[in-house]
C-alpha positions in Angstrom: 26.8 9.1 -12.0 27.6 12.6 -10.6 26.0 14.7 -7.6 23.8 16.4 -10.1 22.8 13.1 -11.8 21.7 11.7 -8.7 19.6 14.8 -7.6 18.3 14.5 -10.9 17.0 11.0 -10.2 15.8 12.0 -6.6 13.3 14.6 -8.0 11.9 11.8 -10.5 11.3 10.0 -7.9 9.7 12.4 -5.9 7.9 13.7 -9.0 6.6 10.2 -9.9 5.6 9.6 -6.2 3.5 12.9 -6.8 2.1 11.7 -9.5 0.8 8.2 -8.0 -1.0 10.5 -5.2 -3.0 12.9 -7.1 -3.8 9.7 -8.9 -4.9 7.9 -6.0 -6.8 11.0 -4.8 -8.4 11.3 -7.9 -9.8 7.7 -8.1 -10.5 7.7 -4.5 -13.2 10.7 -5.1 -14.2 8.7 -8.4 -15.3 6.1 -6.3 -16.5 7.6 -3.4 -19.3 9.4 -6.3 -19.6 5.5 -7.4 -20.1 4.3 -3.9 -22.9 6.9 -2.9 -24.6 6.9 -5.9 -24.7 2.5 -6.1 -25.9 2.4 -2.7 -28.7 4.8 -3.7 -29.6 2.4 -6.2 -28.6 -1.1 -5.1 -29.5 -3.1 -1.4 -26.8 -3.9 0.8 -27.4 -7.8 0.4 -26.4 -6.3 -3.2 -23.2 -5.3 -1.7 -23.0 -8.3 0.5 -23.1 -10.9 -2.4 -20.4 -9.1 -4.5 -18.1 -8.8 -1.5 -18.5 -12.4 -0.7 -17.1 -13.0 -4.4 -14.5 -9.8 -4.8 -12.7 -11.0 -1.2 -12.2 -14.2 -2.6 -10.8 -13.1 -6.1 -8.5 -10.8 -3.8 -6.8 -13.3 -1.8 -6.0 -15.8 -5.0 -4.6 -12.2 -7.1 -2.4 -11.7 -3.7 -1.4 -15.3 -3.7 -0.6 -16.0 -7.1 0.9 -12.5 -7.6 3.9 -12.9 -10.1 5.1 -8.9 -10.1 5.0 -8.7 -13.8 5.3 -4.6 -13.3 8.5 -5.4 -10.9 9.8 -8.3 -13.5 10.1 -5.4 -16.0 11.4 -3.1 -14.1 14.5 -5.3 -13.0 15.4 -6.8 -16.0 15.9 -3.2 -17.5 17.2 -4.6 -21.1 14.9 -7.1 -21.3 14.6 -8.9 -24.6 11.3 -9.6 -26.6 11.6 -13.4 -25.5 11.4 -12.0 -21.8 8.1 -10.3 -22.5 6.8 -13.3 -24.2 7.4 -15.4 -20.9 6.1 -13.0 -19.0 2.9 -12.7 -20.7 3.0 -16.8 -21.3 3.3 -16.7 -17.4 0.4 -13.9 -16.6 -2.1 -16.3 -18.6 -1.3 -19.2 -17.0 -1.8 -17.5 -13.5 -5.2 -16.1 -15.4 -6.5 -19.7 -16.2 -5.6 -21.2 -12.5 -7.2 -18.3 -10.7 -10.6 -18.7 -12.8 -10.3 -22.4 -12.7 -10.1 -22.4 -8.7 -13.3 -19.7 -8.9 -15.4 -21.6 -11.1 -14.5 -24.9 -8.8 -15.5 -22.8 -6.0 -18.9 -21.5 -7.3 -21.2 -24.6 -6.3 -19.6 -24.8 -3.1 -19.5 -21.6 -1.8 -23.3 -20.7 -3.0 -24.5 -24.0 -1.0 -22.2 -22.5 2.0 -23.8 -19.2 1.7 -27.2 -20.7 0.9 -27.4 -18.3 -2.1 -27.2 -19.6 -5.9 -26.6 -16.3 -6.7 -23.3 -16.9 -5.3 -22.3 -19.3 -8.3 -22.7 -16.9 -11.0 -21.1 -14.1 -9.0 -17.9 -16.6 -8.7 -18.0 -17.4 -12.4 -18.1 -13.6 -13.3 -14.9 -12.7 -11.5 -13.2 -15.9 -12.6 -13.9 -14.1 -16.0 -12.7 -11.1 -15.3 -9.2 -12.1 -13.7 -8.8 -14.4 -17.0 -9.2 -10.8 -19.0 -6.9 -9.2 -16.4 -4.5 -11.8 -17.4 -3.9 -10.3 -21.1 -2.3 -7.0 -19.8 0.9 -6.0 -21.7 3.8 -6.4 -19.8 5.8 -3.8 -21.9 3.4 -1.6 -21.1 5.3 -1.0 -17.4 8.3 0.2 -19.3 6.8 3.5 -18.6 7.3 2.8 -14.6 10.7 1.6 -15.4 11.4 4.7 -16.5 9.8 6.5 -14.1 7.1 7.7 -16.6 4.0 7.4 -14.2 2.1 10.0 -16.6 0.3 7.0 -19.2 -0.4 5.1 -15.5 -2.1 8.1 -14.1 -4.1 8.5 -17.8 -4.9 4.9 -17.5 -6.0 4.7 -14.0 -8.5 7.6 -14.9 -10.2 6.4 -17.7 -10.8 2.7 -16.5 -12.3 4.3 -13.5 -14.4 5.9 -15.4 -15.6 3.2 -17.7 -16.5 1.4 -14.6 -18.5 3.5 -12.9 -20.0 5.1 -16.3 -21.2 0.9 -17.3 -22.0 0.5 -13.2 -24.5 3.4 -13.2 -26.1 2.6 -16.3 -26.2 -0.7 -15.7 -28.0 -0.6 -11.8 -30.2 3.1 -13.0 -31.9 -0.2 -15.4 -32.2 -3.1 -14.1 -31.1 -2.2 -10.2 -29.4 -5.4 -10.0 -25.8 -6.5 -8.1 -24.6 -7.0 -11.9 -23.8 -3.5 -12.0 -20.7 -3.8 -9.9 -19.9 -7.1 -11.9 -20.0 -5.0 -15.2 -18.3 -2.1 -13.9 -15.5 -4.5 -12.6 -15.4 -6.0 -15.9 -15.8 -2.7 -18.1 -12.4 -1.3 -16.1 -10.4 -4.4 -16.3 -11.3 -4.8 -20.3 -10.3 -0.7 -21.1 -7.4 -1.4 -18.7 -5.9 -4.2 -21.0 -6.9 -2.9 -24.2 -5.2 1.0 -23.1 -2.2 -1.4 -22.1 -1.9 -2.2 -25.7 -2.5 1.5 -27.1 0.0 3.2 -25.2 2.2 0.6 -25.8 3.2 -1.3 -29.3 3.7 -5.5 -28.8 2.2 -8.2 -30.4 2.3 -11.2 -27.5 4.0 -14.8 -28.7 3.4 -17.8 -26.4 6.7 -18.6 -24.8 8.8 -20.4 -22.1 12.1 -19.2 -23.3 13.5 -17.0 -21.1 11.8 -18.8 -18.3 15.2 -19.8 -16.6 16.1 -16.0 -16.6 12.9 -14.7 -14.7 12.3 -18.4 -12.5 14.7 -17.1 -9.5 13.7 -13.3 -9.2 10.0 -14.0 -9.8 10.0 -17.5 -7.7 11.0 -15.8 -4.5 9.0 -12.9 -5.5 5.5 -14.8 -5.8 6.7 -17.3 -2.5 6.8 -13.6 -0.8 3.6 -12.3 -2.1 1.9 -15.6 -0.8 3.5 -15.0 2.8 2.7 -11.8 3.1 -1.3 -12.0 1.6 -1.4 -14.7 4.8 0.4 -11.6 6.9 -2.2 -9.2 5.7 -5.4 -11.2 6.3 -4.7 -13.5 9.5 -5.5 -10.9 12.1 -9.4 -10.5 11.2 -9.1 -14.5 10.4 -7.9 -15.2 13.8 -10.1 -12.4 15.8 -13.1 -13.4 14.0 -12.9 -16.9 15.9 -11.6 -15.9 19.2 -13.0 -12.3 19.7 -16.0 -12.1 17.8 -17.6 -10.6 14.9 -18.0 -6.9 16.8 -14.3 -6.6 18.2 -13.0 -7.9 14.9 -15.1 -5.4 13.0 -13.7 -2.5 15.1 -10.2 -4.3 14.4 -10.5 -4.4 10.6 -11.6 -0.5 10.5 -9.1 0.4 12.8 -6.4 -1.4 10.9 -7.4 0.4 7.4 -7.1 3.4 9.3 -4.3 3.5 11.0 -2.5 2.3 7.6 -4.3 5.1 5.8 -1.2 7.3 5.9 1.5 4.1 4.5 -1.2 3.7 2.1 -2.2 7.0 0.8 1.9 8.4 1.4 4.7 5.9 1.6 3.2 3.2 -0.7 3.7 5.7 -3.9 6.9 7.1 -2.6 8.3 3.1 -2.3 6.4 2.7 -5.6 8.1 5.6 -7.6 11.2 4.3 -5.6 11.7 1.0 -7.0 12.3 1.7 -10.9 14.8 4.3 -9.7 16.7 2.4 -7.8 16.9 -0.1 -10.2 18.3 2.5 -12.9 21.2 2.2 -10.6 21.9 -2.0 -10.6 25.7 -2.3 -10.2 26.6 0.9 -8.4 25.9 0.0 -4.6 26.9 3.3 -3.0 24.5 5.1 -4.9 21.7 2.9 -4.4 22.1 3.1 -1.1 22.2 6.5 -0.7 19.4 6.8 -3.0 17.1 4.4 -0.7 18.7 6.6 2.4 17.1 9.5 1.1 13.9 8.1 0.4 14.4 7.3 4.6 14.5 10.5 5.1 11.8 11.7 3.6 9.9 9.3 4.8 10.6 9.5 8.5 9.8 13.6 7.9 6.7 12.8 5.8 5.0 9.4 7.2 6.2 9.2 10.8 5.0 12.6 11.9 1.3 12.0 10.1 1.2 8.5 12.1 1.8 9.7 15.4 -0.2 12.4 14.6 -3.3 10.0 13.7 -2.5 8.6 17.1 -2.6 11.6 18.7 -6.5 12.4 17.5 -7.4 8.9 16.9 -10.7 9.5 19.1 -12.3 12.6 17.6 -10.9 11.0 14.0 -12.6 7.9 14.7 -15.9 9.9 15.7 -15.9 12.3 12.9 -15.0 9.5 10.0 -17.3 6.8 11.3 -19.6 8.5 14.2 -20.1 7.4 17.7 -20.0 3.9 19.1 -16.4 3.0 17.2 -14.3 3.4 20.5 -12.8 -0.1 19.7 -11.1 1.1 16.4 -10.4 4.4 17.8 -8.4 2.2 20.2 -6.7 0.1 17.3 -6.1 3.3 15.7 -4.1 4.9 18.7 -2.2 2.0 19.6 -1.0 0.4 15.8 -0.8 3.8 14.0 2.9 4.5 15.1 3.9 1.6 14.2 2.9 1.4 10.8 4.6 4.7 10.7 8.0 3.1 11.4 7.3 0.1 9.3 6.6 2.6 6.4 9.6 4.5 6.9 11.3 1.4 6.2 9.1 -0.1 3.7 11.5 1.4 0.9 13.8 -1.6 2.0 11.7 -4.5 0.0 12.3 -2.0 -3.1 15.8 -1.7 -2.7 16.8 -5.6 -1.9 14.6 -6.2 -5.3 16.6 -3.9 -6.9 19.6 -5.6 -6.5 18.4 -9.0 -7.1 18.0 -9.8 -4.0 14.9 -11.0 -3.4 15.3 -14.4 -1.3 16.2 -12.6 1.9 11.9 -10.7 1.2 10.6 -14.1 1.2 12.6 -15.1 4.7 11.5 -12.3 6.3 8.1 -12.5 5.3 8.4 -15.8 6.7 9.7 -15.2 9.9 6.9 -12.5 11.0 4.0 -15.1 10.3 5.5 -17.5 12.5 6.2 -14.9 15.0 2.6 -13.3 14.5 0.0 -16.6 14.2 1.4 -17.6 18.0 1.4 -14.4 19.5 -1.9 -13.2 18.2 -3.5 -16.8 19.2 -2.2 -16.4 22.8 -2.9 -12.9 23.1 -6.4 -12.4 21.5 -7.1 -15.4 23.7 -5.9 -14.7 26.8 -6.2 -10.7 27.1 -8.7 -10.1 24.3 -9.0 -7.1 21.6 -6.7 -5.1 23.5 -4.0 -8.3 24.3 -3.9 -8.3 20.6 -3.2 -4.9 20.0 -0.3 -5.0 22.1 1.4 -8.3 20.8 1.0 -6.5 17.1 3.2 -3.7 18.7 5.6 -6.7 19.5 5.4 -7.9 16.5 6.2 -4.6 14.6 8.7 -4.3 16.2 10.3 -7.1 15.5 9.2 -6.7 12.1 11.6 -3.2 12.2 14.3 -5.1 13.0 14.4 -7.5 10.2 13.6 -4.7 8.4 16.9 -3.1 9.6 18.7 -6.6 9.0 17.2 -7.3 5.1 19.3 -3.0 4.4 22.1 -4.6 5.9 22.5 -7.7 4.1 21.2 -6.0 0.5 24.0 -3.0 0.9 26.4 -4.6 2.9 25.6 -1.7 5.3 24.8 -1.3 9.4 21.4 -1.5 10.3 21.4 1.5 12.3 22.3 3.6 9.5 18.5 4.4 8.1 18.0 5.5 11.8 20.6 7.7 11.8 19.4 9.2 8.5 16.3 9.5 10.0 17.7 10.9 13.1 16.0 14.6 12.9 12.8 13.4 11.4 12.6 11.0 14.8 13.5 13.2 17.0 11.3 16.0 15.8 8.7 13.6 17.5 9.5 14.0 21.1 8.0 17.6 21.3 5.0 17.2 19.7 4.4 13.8 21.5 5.1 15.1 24.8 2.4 17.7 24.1 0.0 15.0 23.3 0.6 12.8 25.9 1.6 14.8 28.9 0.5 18.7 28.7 -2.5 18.1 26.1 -5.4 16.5 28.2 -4.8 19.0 30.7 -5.6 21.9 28.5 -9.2 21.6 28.8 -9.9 25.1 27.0 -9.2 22.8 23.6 -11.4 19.8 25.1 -14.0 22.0 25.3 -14.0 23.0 21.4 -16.4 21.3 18.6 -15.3 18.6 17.3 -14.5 20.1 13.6 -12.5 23.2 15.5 -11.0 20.3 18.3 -9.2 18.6 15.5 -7.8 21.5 13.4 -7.0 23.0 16.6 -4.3 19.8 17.0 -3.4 19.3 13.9 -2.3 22.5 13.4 -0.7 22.4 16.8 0.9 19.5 16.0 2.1 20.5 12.9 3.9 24.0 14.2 5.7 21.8 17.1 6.7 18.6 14.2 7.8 21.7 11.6 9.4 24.0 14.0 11.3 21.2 15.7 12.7 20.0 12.7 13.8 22.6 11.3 15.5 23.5 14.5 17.5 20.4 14.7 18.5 21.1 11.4 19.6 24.7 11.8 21.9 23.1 14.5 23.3 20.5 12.4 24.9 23.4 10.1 21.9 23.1 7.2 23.3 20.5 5.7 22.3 18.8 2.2 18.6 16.7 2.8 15.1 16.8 3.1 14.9 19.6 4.8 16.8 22.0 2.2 14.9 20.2 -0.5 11.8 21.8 0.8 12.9 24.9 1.4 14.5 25.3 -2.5 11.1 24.0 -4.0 9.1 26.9 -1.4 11.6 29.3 -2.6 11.3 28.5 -6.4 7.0 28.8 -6.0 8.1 32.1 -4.2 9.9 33.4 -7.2 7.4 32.1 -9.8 
C-alpha cells in the first residue's frame, strides 16, 4: 500500500467518522422533538416505570454484548458458515437476555410495589429477542467503511419510533407509547437489516471454533467494562446519597459529551479501516497514529475547554442549583479528553487480533477503581471521589499506552509524541483560564449567553493560533494540521 493508498484510507475514515456525527446529531434532534412532545403527553411516573425497565435491559445488552458488527469487521473474508454462527450466537444471546427479564418481572414489580413493572419487563424482554434477528452481513457496509446505509437506517427507525410513540400516547396517554416506539424502531431496524442486505440465516455452530477466541475475550471485555461504566453511581448512591450521586451522574454524561459526540465516531469509523490493513503492522500503526493526532487536536482542546466554562455550561444546560456537576464537569472533563485521545487503541489491538490484552486491562481498572472509589467517596466525600477518578484515569492512560505497545510492538510514548503539538497547544489557552482569566472581570461581568461565547471564542483563537504556530516551527510538515488547511483551501476554490 503506497503513500497515496494510505491517505486514501485516512479520508474514509475521516469521511465515515463525518458521517456517524451528522447521524448522531440528527437522531439527537429527533429525539429531543420525541422527548418534549412525550412529556407533554405522558406523567413522569410514566417515565419513571419505563426507565426502571430500559436500565435494566441496558446493563444485560452491555453484559452479554458479543460485537457481531466488530466479528464482521475482522474476519474480513468471512464465509457464509461464519454468518450463520454469528447469527446462531445473536439468538441465543436474544433468548437468555428475555429469559433473565421475564424471570425478573414478578420480582422486581413486588420490589418496586408496582405490577405494572411485570409487564414493562416482559415487553423489553420481547423486544431484545426481536433485536436478536439483526443480519450480521448487514455490517459489511461498516467493514468497508460504507457508513451511508447505517446513517439511512438509523434515520428511518427513529422515525418509526417516535411516529408509533406519538400516535400511540396522543390515544391512549399511556407509558406503552415508549414500549411501542421501542419496539416499532427495533422491528424496522431488523427488517431494513435484511433489505439493504441479501442473506437468508441457517442455524449453525460451525465456524464456532473460528469466532470463540476473538469474540470470548471480546464479550469477557464488554462485561468488565459495563461494571466500569456503571459502578460509580452504584457505589455513590450508597455512600453519598441520592443528591451528590445525581449531580455525579449528570456531570459524568457531561463531561463525556465531547468522547461521545467526537471521538466515539472517529474510533468507530477507525476500526474497519484499520482492519483493511491486518498483516501490515507499520501501516496500521501509523494509521492509528494519525487518528492520535487528530484526536488530541480535535477532542483534547473541546475537553479542556468544557472545563474551562464548566460553571456557566452547567448553568445554562441545566439552570441553577447544579454546582455539584458543574464540579464533576471541571474536574473529570480533561481526563476523558486524554482517555479519548487514546480510545482509538481498543480499535487497533482488535484489529490485529489481539483482543486478550482489552479484557486485562479492563480488568485491571475495576480493581484499581471499586477500592479507590470506596475509600475516597467514604472518607472525603463527592469531591474525594472526583479526585481518585483523576487517579484512576490516569492510570487508565497508562495501560492505555502499554495495550499500543504490546499490539504494535511499539514505545508507549510514541502516541504522545504524535500528539505532541495538539498537547502542547493546551498550555496557552489553559494558562489563560486558570491564571489571567478570573481576573479579567470586564468578561465576568457579561450575560451569561455573551460570557460563554466570549470564551469559547477566546479559547478557540489561543488553541488554533497556538497550533498552528508550533507547526509553522516544526517546518509544516505532513499531519493534521496540513490536512485542514488542503480541505479549507479546496472549499476556497469551489
Amino acid at each position: 500500500m503506497n503513500a497515496a493508498h494510505q491517505g486514501g484510507l485516512t479520508a474514509r475514515v475521516m469521511r465515515g467518522a463525518a458521517i456517524i456525527v451528522a447521524g448522531r446529531f440528527f437522531l439527537r434532534i429527533i429525539g429531543l422533538v420525541n422527548t418534549i412532545l412525550l412529556a407533554r403527553l405522558l406523567t413522569p411516573e410514566d417515565f419513571g416505570l419505563i426507565a426502571i425497565g430500559v436500565v435494566i435491559i441496558q446493563i444485560l445488552e452491555n453484559m452479554s454484548d458479543l460485537s457481531i458488527s466488530r466479528a464482521v469487521v475482522k474476519f474480513r473474508d468471512a464465509s457464509s458458515e461464519v454468518f450463520d454462527t454469528l447469527f446462531t450466537i445473536s439468538l441465543i444471546r436474544g433468548v437468555i437476555v428475555m429469559g433473565i427479564m421475564f424471570a425478573l418481572a414478578l420480582p422486581a414489580a413486588a420490589f418496586y410495589e408496582d405490577v405494572r413493572i411485570t409487564n414493562i419487563f416482559l415487553a423489553l424482554g420481547l423486544v431484545s429477542m426481536v433485536k436478536s434477528f439483526r443480519n450480521p452481513r448487514f455490517f459489511e457496509f461498516e467493514r468497508d467503511l460504507d457508513f451511508s446505509r447505517e446513517f439511512i437506517v438509523s434515520i428511518l427507525t427513529k422515525i418509526a419510533s417516535v411516529a408509533v410513540s406519538i400516535i400511540v400516547a396522543l390515544i391512549f396517554r399511556t407509558y406503552w407509547a415508549i414500549i411501542l416506539g421501542i419496539a416499532a424502531g427495533t422491528t424496522m431496524e431488523v427488517v431494513l437489516s435484511f433489505v439493504f442486505r441479501a442473506y437468508r440465516p441457517r442455524l449453525s455452530f460451525k465456524a464456532f471454533n473460528q469466532l470463540i477466541g476473538f469474540m470470548g475475550w471480546l464479550s469477557a471485555s464488554s462485561v468488565v467494562i459495563a461494571l466500569n461504566n456503571k459502578i460509580g453511581p452504584l457505589v455513590l448512591g450508597r455512600i453519598v446519597g441520592a443528591g451528590p450521586t445525581g449531580s455525579y451522574y449528570i456531570g459524568v454524561q457531561l463531561s463525556n459529551l465531547v468522547g461521545r459526540e467526537f471521538a466515539a465516531p472517529i474510533v468507530r469509523a477507525l476500526y474497519p479501516g484499520l482492519s483493511s490493513l491486518q498483516g501490515q503492522d507499520l501501516r496500521m500503526r501509523n494509521a492509528f497514529l494519525r487518528g492520535v493526532e487528530a484526536m488530541a487536536a480535535i477532542v483534547a482542546p473541546a475537553a479542556f475547554g468544557l472545563s474551562f466554562i464548566s460553571k456557566d455550561a452547567t448553568t445554562l444546560v441545566l439552570g441553577e442549583g447544579w454546582d455539584m456537576a458543574a464540579m464533576v464537569l471541571a474536574v473529570l472533563s480533561p481526563i476523558y479528553g486524554l482517555t479519548g485521545m487514546l480510545s482509538g487503541g481498543q480499535s487497533l489491538a482488535m484489529a490485529a487480533g489481539k483482543v486478550r490484552p482489552v479484557f486485562f486491562r479492563e480488568l485491571y481498572i475495576l480493581i484499581i477503581q471499586l477500592p479507590v472509589l470506596i475509600y475516597t467517596a467514604t472518607h472525603y466525600g463527592l469531591e474525594g471521589a472526583l479526585w481518585g477518578s483523576v487517579g484512576t484515569g490516569i492510570i487508565y492512560i497508562g495501560l492505555q499506552s502499554r495495550l499500543y505497545a504490546m499490539t504494535v510492538d511499539d514505545h508507549w510514548w510514541r502516541p504522545f509524541w504524535i500528539a505532541r503539538r495538539g498537547l502542547g497547544a493546551l498550555i496557552p489557552m489553559s494558562i489563560w483560564f486558570w491564571g489571567i482569566r478570573p481576573e479579567v472581570m470586564a468578561i465576568e461581568k457579561l450575560p451569561l449567553i455573551a460570557r460563554l461565547l466570549t470564551d469559547c471564542t477566546t479559547g478557540a483563537l489561543l488553541y488554533g493560533s497556538t497550533l498552528l504556530a508550533l507547526w509553522l516551527l516544526e517546518g509544516r510538515p505532513d499531519g493534521f494540521e496540513r490536512q485542514v488547511l488542503g480541505i479549507v483551501k479546496k472549499r476556497r476554490l469551489a
